[in-house]
N, C-alpha and C positions, 0 to 999 in steps of 0.2 A: 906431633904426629897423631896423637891421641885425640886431639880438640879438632883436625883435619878430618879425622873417621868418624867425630861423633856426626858433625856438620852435615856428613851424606844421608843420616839419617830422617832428616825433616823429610814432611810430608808434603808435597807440593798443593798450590790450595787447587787446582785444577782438578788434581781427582777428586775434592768431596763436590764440585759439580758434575761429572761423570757419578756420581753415587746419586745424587742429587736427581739427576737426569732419567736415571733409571727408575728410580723410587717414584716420579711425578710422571713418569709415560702412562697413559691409558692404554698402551697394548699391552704391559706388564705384568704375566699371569699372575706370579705368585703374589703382587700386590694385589689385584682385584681378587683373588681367590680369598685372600683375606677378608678383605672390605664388604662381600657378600656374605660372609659370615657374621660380620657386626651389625651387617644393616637387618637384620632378621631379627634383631633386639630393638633394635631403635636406635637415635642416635648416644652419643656417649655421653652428654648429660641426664638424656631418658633413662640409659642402662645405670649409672650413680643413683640417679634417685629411688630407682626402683632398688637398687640391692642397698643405700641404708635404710629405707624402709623392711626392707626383709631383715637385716642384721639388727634389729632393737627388740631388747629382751621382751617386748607384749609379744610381738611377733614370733620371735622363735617359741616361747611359750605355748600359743597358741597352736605353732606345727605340732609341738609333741603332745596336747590334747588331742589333735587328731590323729596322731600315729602311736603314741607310748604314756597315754594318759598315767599309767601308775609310776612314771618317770617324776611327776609333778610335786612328789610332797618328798622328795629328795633334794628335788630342786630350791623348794620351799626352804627346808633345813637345812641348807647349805647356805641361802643367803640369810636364813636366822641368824645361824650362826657365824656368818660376817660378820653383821648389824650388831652383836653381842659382845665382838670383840674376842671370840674365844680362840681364835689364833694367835702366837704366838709374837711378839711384836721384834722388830729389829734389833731395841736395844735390849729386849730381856732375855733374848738369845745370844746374843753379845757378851750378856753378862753371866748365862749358864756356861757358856764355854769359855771366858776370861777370868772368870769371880770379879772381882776389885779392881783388879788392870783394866777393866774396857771404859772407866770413866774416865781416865785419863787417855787411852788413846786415841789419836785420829786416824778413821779409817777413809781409805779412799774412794770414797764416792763416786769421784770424776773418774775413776776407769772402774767401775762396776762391773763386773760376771755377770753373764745371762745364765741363771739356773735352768737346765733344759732336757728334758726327758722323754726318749720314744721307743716305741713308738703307743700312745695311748689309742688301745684298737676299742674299748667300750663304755660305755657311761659309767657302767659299774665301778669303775677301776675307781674315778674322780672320786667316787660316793666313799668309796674305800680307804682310798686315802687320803681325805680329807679327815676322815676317825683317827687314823693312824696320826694325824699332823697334831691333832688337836691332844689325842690321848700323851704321846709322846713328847711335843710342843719342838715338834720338828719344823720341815718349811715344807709349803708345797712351792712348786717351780713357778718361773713365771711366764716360760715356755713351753708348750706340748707340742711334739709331734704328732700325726695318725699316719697310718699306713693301710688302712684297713678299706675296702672294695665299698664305694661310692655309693651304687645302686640298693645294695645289700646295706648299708647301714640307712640309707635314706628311707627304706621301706620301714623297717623296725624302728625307728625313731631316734636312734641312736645318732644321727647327724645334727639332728636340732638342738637336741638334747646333749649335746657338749657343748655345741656353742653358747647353749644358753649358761652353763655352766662357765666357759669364758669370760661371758659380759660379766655375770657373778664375783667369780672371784678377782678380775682383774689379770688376765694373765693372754698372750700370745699363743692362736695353734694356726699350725698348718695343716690342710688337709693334702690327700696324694689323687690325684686321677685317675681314674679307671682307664686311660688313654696313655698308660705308659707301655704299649709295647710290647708285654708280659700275656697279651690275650691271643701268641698265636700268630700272629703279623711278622714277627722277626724270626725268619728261618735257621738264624743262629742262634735263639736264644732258645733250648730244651733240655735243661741240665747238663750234668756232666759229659754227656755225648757232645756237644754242640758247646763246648766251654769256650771259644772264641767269642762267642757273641757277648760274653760277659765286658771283655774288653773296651775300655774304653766307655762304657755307659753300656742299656740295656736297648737300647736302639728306638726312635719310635720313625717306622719306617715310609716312605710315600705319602698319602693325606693324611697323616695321622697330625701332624703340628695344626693342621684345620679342627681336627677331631679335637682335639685338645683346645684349642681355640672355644669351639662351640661346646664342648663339658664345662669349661669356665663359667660362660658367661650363663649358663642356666644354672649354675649351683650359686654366683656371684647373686645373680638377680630373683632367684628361690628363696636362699638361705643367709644372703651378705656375706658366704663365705670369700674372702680377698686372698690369702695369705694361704699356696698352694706350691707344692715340688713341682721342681724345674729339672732334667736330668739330660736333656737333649740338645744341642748347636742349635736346632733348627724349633725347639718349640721356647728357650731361651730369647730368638730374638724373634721369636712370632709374642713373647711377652714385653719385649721392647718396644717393638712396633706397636701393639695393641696401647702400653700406657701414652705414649708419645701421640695419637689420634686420640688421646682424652680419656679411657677408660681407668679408671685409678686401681687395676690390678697390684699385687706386690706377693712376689714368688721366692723362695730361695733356693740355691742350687742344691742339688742334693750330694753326696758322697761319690755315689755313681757317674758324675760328670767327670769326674779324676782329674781336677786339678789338685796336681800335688808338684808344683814347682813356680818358682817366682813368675817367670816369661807365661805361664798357665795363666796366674791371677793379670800381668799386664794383658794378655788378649780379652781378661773376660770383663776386664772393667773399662779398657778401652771401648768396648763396645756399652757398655753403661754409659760412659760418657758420652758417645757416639750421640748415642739414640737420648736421649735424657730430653727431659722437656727445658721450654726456656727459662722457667724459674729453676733449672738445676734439679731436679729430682727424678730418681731414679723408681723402677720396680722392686730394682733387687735390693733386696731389704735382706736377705742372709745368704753368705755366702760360705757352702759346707767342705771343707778341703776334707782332701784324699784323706786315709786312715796313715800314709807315711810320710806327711808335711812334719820336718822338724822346726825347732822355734826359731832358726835362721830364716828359713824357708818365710814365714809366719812375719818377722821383722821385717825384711824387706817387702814382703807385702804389704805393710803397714803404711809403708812409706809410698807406695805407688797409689795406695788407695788416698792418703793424705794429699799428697798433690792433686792430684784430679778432683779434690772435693768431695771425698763420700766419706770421712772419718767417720763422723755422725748417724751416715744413712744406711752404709752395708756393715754389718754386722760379721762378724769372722765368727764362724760355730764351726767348733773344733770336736771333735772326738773326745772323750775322757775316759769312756768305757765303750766296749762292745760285746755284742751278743760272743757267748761262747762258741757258737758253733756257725757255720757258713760264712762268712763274711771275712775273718781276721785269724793270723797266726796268735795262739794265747798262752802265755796270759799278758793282756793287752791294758796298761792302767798309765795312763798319761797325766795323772792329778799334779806330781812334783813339776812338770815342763809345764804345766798351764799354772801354777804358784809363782814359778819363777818369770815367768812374760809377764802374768796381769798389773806385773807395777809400771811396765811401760807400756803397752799396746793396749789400747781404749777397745771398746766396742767388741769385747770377745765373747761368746756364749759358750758353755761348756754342756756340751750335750754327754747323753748318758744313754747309752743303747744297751744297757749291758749290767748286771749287779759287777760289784769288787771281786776280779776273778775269781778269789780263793772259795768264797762264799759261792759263786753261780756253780764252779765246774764241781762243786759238791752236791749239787741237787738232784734228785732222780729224773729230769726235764729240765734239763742248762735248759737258759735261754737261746732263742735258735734265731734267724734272721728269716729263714724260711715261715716260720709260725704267721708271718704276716700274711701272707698271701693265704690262708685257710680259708673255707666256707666256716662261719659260726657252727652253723650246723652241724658240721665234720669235727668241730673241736669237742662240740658237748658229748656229740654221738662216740668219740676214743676216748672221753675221758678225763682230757685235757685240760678244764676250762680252767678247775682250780689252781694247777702247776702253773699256766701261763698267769693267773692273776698274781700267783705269787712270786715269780718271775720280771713282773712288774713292779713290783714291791718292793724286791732287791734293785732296783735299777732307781727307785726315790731314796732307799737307803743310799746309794751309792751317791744322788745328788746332793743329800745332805752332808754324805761325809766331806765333800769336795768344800761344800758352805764352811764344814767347821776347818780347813785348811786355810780358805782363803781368811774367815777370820783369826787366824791363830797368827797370820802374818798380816794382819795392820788392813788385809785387803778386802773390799765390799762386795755385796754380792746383789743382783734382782732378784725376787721372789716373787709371787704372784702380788699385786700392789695393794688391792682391797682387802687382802688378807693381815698383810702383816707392815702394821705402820709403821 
């Protein structure tokens, strides 16, 4: 009976030429609305070549000469201090938290933790805690989020000026688009009055997946920034679409897309596999579940993602902490569930939005979820700026404490790679 019901479920090959069919019509708006947007760059090996020439540290260097010149001899000192070796190395951290036992153990390598922390809204922060890593002989991550308004950091130099920071130390960031939605366009989305709109993602409503399309590809081919939130159905596979026509975009989903259930993650990798190019690769390169995925939840997504081929390529970023306020019921600390999966589930990142609740909800300015979306200027002008740096602070303590878990249990962790051999 069971082997009878599964049977009905194949997909007849007839509708991917009906899919097919559609995708290849020239009267096809929403494909030509696309395809005008890319052609406005060039074609998709003009737009690669122009954004890794934008992404090479002469380059980004060069933007924050002309935008944040006194950004430069930070910059300087930070890859000094790579070249010097004064971080902290794998196995000597290994061995501050083991003593004598870490020479004898093997740690697991092959399912490594992505240490991961956000969201990093200014250069300062890196500068910051790069002292702290050093004085302490902690880890810095090997992932950064940003969340912080496009425009606004591109003018003050503050966009350059982390990435260049990236190439530096060796580590993964994502930036967010000023095109998500939040500008006013989604008539459900106005705080608490209008708290449906929160549902289900934050909306990004009519040509906004165009808009988002074309904020891409100028910050891709400015800045070689590749690696940018994803939070919408529709600008999700307007990043399908785009890598599969040759752009080598690569996004991950953000929290706010709310997959938090196994049939969530088969629709959304099903569509990676869909759209994937023919050597098999995908955009989505992280994949951020809901803040209520349990590690069942977690397992068999492991498994679906295994079949289809993206063990390796999507990354599972999971929650371990969150902001105290907006976002999650607290106190909110998932570190013993992500100790206990990482010895079978490969490719998981353990993001950190949040210090160790005990320590945040004691601060005179918890950390808040809301804080991202500030003007600079409004932060300095209340006061703020220090609370929020140090807010950030507790959210790398918080990733380190997670490092000395996974290795107290035999398990490995990513850090930033250039930093800590």
């Amino acid at each position: 009976m069971t082997a009878d019901l599964r049977q009905r479920l194949a997909i007849p090959g007839d509708r991917l030429a009906d899919l097919n069919a559609l995708l290849l019509d020239p009267g096809t708006r929403v494909v030509n609305d696309l395809l005008e947007v890319v052609a406005r760059y060039g074609t998709p090996d003009e737009i690669n070549r122009r954004a890794r020439a934008a992404g090479e540290l002469p380059a980004l260097l060069e933007r924050v000469r002309e935008t944040q010149p006194q950004y430069l001899p930070d910059l300087a000192w930070l890859a000094d201090q790579r070249d010097r070796r004064a971080f902290v190395s794998v196995a000597d951290y290994r061995r501050a938290v083991l003593g004598e036992r870490a020479a004898a153990m093997t740690f697991r390598d092959d399912m490594a933790v992505t240490l991961e922390v956000s969201a990093l809204q200014y250069f300062p922060w890196v500068v910051a805690a790069a002292r702290r890593a050093i004085a302490e002989r902690t880890l810095m991550p090997g992932r950064w989020i940003r969340v912080r308004k496009m425009k606004e950091q591109e003018a003050d130099g503050d966009l350059a000026a982390v990435a260049a920071a990236m190439r530096i130390i060796g580590a993964s960031v994502v930036e967010t688009l000023d095109t998500k939605g939040t500008d006013g366009s989604n008539v459900h989305l106005d705080g608490p009055a209008t708290i449906t709109g929160y549902f289900g993602g934050v909306g990004q409503p009519n040509d906004h997946p165009l808009l988002w399309v074309d904020e891409y590809l100028h910050y891709y081919t400015t800045y070689g920034v590749r690696q940018v939130l994803n939070l919408n159905p529709g600008t999700v596979l307007a990043g399908y679409l785009l890598h599969r026509l040759g752009v080598d975009i690569e996004f991950k989903i953000s929290v706010f897309m709310g997959n938090d259930n196994p049939f969530a993650a088969l629709w959304t990798l099903s569509g990676a596999k869909l759209f994937a190019r023919d050597d098999g690769t995908t955009p989505l390169v992280g994949f951020n579940w809901s803040n209520s995925v349990d590690n069942t939840t977690l397992e068999i997504a492991a498994q679906i993602r295994r079949e289809l081929g993206f063990e390796d390529a999507v990354r599972f970023e999971h929650h371990i902490t969150e902001t105290q306020k907006s976002i999650v019921r607290q106190p909110y600390d998932r570190r013993d569930e992500l100790v206990a999966l990482a010895d079978h589930v490969p490719n998981i990142s353990a993001k950190h939005e949040g210090g160790d609740p005990a320590v945040d909800a004691a601060h005179p300015h918890p950390s808040d979820i809301l804080d991202y979306f500030r003007d600079k200027s409004e932060v300095i002008a209340s006061g703020d700026w220090d609370a929020l740096q140090d807010d950030f602070m507790d959210k790398l303590d918080a990733t380190n404490h997670t490092a000395r878990a996974l290795t107290e249990h035999g398990l490995s962790f990513v850090a930033a790679h250039e930093l800590h051999r």
